[in-house]
C-alpha positions, 0 to 999 in steps of 0.5 A: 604622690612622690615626696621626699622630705626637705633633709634628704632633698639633693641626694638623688632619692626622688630621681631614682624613686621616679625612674624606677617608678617610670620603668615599671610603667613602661613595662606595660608599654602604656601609650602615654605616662602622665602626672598631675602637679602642682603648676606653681612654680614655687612649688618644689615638684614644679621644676623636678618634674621638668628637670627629668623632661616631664612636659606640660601638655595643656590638661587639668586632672580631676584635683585641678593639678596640671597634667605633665606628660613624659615623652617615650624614649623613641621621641 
């Protein structure tokens, strides 16, 4: 999980937490990087995840949450 408290929203700190987290990730040259969130778009994860390029790709994880894939750097 990824969270960032309501007073520190706007600084850049989910963002970077994120990016840093995908290198790492990349590091290992996966074959694909995904999450699950919440698909309500009321929820604040619902647009960061797009904003970045996180893609909806048509799945359910185990918790019931939407799968978002995010495209490799070659797409």
């Amino acid at each position: 999980m990824l969270a960032v408290l309501p007073q520190f929203e706007g600084r850049g700190i989910g963002k970077t937490l994120l990016s840093l987290a995908v290198d790492w990730l990349r590091s290992f040259k996966p074959a694909r990087i995904w999450l699950g969130a919440s698909s309500d778009p009321r929820t604040r994860s619902h647009g960061f995840y797009r904003a970045l390029g996180w893609r909806p790709v048509g799945e359910k994880d185990t918790h019931g949450d939407e799968v978002l894939e995010l495209p490799s750097p070659d797409d």
